[in-house]
One Martini backbone bead per residue (centre of mass of N, CA, C, O) as a GRO file, in nm:
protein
  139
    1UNK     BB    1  -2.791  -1.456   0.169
    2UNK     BB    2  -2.928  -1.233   0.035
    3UNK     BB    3  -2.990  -0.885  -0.071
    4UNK     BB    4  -3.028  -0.533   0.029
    5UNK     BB    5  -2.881  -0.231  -0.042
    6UNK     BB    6  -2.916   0.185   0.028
    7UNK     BB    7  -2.785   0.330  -0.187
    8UNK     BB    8  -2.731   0.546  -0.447
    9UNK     BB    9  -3.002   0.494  -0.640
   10UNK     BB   10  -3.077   0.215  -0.483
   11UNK     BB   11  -3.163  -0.127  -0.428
   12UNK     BB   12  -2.932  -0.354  -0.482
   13UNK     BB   13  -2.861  -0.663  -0.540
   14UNK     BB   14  -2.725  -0.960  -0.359
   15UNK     BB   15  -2.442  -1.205  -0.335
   16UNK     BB   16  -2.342  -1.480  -0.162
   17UNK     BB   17  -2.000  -1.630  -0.143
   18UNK     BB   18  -1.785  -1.866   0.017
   19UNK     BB   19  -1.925  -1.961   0.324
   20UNK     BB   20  -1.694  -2.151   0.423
   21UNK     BB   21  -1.482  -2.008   0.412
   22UNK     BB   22  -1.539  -1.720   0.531
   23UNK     BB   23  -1.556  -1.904   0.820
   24UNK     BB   24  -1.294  -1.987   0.847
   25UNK     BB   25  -1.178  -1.715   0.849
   26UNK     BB   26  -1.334  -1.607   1.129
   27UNK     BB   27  -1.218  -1.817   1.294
   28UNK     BB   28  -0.926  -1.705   1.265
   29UNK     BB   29  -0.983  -1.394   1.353
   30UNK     BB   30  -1.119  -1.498   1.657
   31UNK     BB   31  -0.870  -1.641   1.737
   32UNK     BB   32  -0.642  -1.414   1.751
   33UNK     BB   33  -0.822  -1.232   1.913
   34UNK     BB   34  -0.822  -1.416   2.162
   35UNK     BB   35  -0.475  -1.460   2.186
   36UNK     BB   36  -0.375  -1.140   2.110
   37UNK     BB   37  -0.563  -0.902   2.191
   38UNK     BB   38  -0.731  -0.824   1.888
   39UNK     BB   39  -0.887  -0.681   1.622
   40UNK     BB   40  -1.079  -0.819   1.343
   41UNK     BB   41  -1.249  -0.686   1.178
   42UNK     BB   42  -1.059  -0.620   0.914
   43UNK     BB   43  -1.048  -0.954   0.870
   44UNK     BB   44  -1.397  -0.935   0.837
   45UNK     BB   45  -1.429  -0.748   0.570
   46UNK     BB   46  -1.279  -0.846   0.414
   47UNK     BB   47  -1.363  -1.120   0.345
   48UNK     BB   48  -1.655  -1.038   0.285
   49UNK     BB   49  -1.549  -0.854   0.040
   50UNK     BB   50  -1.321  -1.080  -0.100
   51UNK     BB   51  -1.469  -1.359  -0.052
   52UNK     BB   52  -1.758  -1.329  -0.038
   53UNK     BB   53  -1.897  -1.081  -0.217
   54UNK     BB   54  -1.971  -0.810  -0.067
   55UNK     BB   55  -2.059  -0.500  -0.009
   56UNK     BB   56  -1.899  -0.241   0.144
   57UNK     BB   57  -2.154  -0.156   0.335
   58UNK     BB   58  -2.221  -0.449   0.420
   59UNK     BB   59  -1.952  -0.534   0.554
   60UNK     BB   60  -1.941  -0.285   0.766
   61UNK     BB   61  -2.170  -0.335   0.893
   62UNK     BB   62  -2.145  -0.562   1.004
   63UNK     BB   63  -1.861  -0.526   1.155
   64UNK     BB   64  -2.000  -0.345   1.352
   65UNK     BB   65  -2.214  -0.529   1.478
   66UNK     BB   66  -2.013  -0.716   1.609
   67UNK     BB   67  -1.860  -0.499   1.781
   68UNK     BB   68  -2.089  -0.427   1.950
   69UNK     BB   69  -2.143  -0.730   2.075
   70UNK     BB   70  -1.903  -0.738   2.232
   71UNK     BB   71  -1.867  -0.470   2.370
   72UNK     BB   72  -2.133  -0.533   2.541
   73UNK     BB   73  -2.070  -0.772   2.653
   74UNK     BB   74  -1.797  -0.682   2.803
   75UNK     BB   75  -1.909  -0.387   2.938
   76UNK     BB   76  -2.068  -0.564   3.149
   77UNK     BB   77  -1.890  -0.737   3.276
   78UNK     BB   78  -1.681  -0.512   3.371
   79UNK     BB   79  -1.896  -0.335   3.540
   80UNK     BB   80  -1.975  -0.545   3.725
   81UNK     BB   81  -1.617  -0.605   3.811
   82UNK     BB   82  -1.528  -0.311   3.829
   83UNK     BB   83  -1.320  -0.196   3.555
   84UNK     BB   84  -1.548   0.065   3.546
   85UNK     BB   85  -1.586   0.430   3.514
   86UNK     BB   86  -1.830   0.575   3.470
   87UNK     BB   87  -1.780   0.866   3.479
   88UNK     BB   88  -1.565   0.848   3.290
   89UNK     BB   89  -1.725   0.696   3.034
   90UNK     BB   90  -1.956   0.859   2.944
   91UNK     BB   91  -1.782   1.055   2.746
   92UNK     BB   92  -1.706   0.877   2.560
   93UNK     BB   93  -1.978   0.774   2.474
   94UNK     BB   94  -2.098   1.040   2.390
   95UNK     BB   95  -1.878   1.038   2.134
   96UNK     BB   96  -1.946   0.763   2.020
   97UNK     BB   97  -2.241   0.839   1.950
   98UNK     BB   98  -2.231   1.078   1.776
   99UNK     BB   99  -2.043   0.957   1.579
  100UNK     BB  100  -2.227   0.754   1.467
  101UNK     BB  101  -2.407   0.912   1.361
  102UNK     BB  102  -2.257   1.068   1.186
  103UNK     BB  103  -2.137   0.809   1.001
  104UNK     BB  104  -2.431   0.679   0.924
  105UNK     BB  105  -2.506   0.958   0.753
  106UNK     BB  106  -2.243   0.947   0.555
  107UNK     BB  107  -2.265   0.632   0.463
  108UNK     BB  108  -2.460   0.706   0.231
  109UNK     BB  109  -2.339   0.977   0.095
  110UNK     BB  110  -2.056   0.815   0.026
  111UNK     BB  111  -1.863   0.693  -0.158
  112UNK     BB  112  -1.706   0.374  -0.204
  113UNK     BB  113  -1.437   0.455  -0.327
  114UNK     BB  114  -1.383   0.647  -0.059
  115UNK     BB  115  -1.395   0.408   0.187
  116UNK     BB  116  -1.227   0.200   0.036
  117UNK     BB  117  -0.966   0.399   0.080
  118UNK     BB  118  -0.993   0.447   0.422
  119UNK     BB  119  -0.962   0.187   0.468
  120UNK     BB  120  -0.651   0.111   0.307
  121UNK     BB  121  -0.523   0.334   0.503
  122UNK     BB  122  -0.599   0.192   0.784
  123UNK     BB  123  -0.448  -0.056   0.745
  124UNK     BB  124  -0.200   0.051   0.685
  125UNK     BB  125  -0.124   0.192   0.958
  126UNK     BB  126  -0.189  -0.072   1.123
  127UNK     BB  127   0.075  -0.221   0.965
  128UNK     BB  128   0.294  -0.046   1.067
  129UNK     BB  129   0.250  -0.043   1.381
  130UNK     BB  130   0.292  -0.323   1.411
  131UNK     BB  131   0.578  -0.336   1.301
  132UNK     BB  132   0.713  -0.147   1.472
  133UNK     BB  133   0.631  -0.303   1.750
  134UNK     BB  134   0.789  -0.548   1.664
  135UNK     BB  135   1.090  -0.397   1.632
  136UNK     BB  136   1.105  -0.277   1.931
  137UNK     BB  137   0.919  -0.494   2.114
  138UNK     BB  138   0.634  -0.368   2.230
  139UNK     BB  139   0.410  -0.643   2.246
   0.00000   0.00000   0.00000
């Protein structure tokens, strides 16, 4: 299951490591997202780069390959069951689409140590609003 990945300066093998936790993890983070519909993504990017022992742009990019499935997935299901107006939609995916590229190009020039901070500035973030949205009531 390892593999090579194109950072700066060459492409360095890896190996994975843990796959049975892993899979455990990610089966528990799939159940709490189907349970309370949130996106679980962070906690399978950690699984993979601290559990797994994954290249942080390697666990990056799986996770967004599974977002992107799930998501392509959903919004056709929403599609044709009329939930989704194309007309709004569009421009959504158009800025989607291009940020997306434009993240792309960034992610391979960015060093890893700069992603990894940007990363767990996001995890902080999304856990104090969680925390805040718990103590108000919010849920």
């Amino acid at each position: 299951m390892g593999g090579t990945h194109p950072p700066l300066g060459g492409w360095p093998t890896y190996r994975v490591y843990n796959v049975k936790a892993g899979f455990s993890l990610m089966l528990a983070a799939g159940t709490l997202s189907g349970l309370l519909g949130i996106s679980s993504d962070t906690v399978k990017v950690l699984a993979m780069d601290q559990l797994m022992r994954l290249p942080d742009k390697v666990s990056t990019t799986i996770g967004n390959f599974m977002v992107g499935m799930t998501a392509a997935a959903s919004a056709g299901i929403c599609l044709l069951r009329g939930f989704i107006d194309p007309g709004l939609t569009m421009p959504v995916m158009l800025g989607v689409l291009l940020s997306a590229f434009s993240g792309a190009k960034l992610f391979v020039r960015v060093p890893t140590k700069t992603l990894r901070i940007f990363f767990s500035l996001i995890i902080l973030i999304m856990e104090m609003e969680m925390i805040y949205n718990g103590l108000t009531g919010r849920l």
